[in-house]
Each structure stands twice: as structure tokens, then as C-alpha cells.
N, C-alpha and C positions, 0 to 999 in steps of 0.2 A: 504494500500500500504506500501511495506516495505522504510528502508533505500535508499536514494540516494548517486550515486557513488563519490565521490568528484574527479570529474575531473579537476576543475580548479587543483590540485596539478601534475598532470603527465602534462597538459599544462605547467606548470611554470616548470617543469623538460626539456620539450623538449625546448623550450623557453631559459631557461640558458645557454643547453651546443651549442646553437646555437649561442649566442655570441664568441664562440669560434674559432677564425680564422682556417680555413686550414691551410698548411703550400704550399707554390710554388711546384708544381706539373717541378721536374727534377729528373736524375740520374745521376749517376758520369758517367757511361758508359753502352755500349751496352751489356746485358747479356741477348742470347737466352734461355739458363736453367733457369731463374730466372723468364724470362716471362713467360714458359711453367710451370712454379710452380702455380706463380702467377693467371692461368687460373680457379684455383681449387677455389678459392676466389672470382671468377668473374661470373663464369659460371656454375661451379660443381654443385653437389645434395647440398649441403649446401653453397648456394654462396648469391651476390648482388643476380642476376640473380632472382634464386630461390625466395630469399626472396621482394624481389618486386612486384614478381605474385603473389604471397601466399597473402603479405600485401593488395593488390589492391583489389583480390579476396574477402577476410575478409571485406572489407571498402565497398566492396558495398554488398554482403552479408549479413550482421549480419545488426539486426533490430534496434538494441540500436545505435542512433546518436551519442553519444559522444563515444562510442568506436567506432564505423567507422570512426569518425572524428580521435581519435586518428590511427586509423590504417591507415588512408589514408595520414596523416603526415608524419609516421612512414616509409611509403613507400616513400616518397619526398626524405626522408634524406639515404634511402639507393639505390635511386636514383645517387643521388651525391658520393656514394661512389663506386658506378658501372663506374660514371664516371673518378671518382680518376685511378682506377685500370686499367681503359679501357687505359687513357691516358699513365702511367706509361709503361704498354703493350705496346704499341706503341715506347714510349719512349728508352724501352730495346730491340727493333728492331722485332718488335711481331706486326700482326693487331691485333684489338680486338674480335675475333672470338667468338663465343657461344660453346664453347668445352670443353670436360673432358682434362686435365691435361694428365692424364696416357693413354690415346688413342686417346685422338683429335677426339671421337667419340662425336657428337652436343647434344648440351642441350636440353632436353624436360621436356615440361610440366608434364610430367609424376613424376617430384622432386616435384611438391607443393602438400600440405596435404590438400583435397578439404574437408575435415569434416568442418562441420558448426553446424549440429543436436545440438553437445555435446559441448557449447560452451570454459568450463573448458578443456576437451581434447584439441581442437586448440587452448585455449592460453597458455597448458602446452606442445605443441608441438612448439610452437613462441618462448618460456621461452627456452626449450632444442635447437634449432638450434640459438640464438644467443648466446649463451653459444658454442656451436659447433662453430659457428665464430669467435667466441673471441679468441677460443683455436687453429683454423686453424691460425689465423694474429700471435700468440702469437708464433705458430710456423714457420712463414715468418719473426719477429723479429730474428727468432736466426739463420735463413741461408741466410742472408744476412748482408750488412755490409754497403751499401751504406746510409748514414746520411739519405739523403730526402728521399729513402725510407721509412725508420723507422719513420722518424716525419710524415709520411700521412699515415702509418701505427697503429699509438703512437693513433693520431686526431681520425680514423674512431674506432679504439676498444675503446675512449673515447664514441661516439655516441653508440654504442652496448651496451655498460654496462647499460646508459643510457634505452635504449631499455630492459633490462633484468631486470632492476627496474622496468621498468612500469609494464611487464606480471608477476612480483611476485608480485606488487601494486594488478593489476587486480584478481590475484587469489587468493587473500587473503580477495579480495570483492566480488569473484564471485556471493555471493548472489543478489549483488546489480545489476548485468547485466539483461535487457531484456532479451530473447530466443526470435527467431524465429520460430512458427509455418512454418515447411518445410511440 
């Protein structure tokens, strides 16, 4: 049998940046352009949304426990930032609909990457959409200006990066992962 994954280390990664407070979920004011941005991050093809079904799906999916354990954590915490967004949405005079951005046409299943087979492919597909998210917030930091936004903004691209360590940890061990017989 080969190498074992060392997972206690990506627990101790998820584990720290969770000592990390949120910051109070307010806005200085009502801004419906800002919500309809915001939707792309929520709901879109690379959103929470997205990335919640994908994780959920992986965690019970894949045969290796400690990666589904990780991945089903993974999805807790972006969890909490579906619900960051969802509120904020609200907040800037918005429900929190499941909708594209650019046409308010609803979110489907149809965004999550159901490969499992090739276990290296879905977690270098996990690796490029939190990178995708980071860079979507990174660009909600720069069209907006409201303080609380940016600090629950600043918080959940802290949690991604996080996330983007783990799936460059994982595929740097890919040897070490079980496969699933599919």
C-alpha cells in the first residue's frame, strides 16, 4: 500500500481560518445594481450556489473518507457564505433568488462538474473555480465602496484561498487519494 494523505494538515487549515470572525452582515444603503451584481456570486455558473452542489456531490461521491470528509466541510463553509450574500441581497433591496446576474434567467444544476471517474480532473476543476471566485469577489471589491460590504467580502475570499490551498495540497498528493470503482 502506498503513502497516506496527511489530512490532519488541511483539517488544521480549515480549522484556523475558522477562528476567524465574520464581520456584521449590513450596508450603508439600498443599491439594486449592486444586488443584481452580487447575484453572479451567489447563484451564477461559478457561484456559492454552484459550489455547494458540486462540494456535496464530491463528499458523498468519492470513496476516500477523508476527502469527502474534507469536501463535505468545504461545503458547510461555503454554505455560510451563500448565506452572507443571500442576506446582503436582501439587505441592498434584492430577494435572494437563484439567478444569473445578466438575465435573471435561474440557476441549474446543469453548473456542477459531475466527473468523479478522474479524481485529479475534479479537484483541478474545484482548484480553477475557487480561483474563479476569488477573482469574481476581487472584482465586487473594486465596484463597490460600501465598508461592510468589503469586510464580508475581504472574510469569505479569506475562506477560498483557504479552499485553493487545500485542492493544490490534494493535487500535489493525488497519488495518495483512493479512486472509486464507478
Amino acid at each position: 500500500m502506498g503513502e497516506v494523505m496527511d489530512y490532519e494538515y488541511i483539517f488544521e487549515l480549515l480549522n484556523e481560518v475558522r477562528k476567524v470572525p465574520y464581520p456584521e452582515i449590513k450596508v450603508e444603503k439600498k443599491n439594486l445594481e449592486l444586488a443584481n451584481y452580487i447575484y453572479d456570486d451567489y447563484s451564477g455558473k461559478v457561484s456559492e450556489l454552484t459550489a455547494i452542489t458540486k462540494y456535496v456531490y464530491q463528499h458523498i461521491a468519492f470513496e476516500d473518507k477523508e476527502l469527502s470528509d474534507v469536501l463535505g466541510k468545504i461545503a458547510v463553509v461555503e454554505m455560510r457564505h451563500l448565506d452572507i450574500l443571500g442576506n446582503i441581497i436582501c439587505e441592498l433591496g434584492r430577494l435572494p433568488y437563484y439567478v444569473y446576474s445578466d438575465s435573471f434567467m435561474p440557476w441549474t444544476a446543469n453548473n456542477v462538474y459531475y466527473e468523479i471517474k478522474d479524481i485529479k480532473a475534479a479537484l483541478k476543476n474545484d482548484l480553477l473555480q475557487e480561483q474563479e471566485a476569488i477573482d469574481g469577489y476581487k472584482m465586487l471589491l473594486q465596484i463597490t465602496n460600501d465598508a461592510n460590504i468589503q469586510e464580508n467580502v475581504k472574510r469569505i475570499i479569506m475562506d477560498e484561498e483557504v479552499h485553493k490551498r487545500i485542492f493544490e495540497y490534494l493535487l500535489k498528493n493525488i497519488d495518495k487519494i483512493k479512486e472509486r470503482d464507478v
